[in-house]
N, C-alpha and C positions, 0 to 999 in steps of 0.2 A: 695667398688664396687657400692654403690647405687649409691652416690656422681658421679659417671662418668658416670652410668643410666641417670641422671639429668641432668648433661649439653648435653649429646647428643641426650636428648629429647628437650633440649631448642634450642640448635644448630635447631635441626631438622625444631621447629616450624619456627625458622628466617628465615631459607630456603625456607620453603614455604611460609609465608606470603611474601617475598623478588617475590616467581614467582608466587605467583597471583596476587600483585600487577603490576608487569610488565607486564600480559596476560591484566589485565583492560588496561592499560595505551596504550596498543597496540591494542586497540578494538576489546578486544576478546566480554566484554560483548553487544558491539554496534553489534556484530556481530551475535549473536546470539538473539538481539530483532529486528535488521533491516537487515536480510541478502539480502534481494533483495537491498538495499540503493544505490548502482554506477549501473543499470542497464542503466541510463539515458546517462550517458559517455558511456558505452564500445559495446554498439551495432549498428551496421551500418541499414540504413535504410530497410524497410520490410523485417528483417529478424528476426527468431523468438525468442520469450521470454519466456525466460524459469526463474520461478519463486521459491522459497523455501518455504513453511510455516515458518513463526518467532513462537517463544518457544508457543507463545500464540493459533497455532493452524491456525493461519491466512496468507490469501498471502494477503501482505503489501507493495509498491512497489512504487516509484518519477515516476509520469507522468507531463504531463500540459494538460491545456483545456485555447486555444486559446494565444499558446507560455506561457503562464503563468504557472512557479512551482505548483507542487502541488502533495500534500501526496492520493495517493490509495488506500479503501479495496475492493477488490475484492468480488462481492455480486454475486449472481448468483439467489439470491431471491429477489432482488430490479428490478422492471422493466426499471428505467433509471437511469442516470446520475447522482445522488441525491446529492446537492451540500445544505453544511451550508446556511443558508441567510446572517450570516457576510461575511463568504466567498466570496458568491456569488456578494455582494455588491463589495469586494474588488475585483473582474474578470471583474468588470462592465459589467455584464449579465442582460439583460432585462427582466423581468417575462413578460411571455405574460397571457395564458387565468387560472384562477383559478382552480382546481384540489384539489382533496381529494385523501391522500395515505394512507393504510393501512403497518405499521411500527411494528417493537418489540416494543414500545412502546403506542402502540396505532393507534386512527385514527387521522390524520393529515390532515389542509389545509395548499396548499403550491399551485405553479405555475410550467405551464410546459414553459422551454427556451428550444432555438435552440442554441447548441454550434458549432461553425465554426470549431474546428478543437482538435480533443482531442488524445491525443499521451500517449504512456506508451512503452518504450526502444524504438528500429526504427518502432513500427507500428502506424499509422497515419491514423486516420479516420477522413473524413469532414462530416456536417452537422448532426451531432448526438443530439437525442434529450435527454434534461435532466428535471431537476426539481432541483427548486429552497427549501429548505424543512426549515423551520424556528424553528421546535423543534429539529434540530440535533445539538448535543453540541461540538464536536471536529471539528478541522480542515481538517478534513479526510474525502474525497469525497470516498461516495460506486460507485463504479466501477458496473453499473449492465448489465443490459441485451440488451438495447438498443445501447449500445460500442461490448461487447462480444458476443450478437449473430452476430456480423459480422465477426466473427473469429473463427476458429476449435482451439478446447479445447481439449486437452489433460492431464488427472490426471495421474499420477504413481508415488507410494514409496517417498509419501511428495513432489511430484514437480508439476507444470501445466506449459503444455508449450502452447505459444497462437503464431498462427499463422496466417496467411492472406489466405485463402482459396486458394486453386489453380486453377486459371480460366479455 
């Protein structure tokens, strides 16, 4: 009796490493650290965005800044735009006048730019200003207050939906 305990505990464990390996393979885990990741394809222009937190607590989400890709976090504590300096070099962004920004990391000098045109699903702001910030270490522009306060915000039950004010 044990001996048949045994194989249908082993049976059992092959069946499940058999479907968690197909839920990876099928982007469950993608799915759960980048759930906003297609919002760039599947929404039509000025209509609104509606965002998940990923496991880590954060809305994460493909926008661009001036047609060019590029990775989201949403800051709502940053006052602009705040783009890598590698980054920024690769947007070919022009720093204009010098600026000191106070960061979780500290105090930082960095540059404020003017971005032509910064998009996140179909909403599309022009002339938005940012900052060039040269101690930020990922590829991950903070999304802050100079994009979103031009748009009504909405939190509820892990989502934010951004929308285009109505004139």
């Amino acid at each position: 009796m044990s001996q048949r305990g045994g194989i249908v505990m082993m049976l059992l464990f092959w069946v499940l490493l058999m479907a968690v390996g197909t839920w990876w393979i099928h982007g469950g885990l993608e799915k759960m650290m980048r759930p906003n990741a297609n919002i760039v394809q599947t929404l039509p222009a000025g209509e609104p965005v509606t965002l998940k937190r990923n496991r880590a607590g954060h809305f994460e989400a493909p926008g661009s800044i001036n047609g060019k890709p590029v990775t989201f976090l949403l800051d709502t504590g940053a006052t602009y735009v705040a783009i890598p300096a590698d980054l920024a070099s690769e947007l070919g962004l022009e720093p204009g006048r010098s600026a000191w920004f106070n960061t979780a990391n500290g105090r930082v000098e960095g540059a404020l730019t003017e971005l032509d045109e910064v998009s996140l699903g179909g909403l599309k702001v022009q002339n938005v200003q940012g900052s060039i910030s040269p101690g930020m270490e990922r590829d991950t522009v903070l999304l802050g207050m100079s994009f979103l306060s031009l748009l009504s915000i909405e939190i509820q039950a892990g989502e934010m939906v951004l929308s285009l004010p109505e004139q």
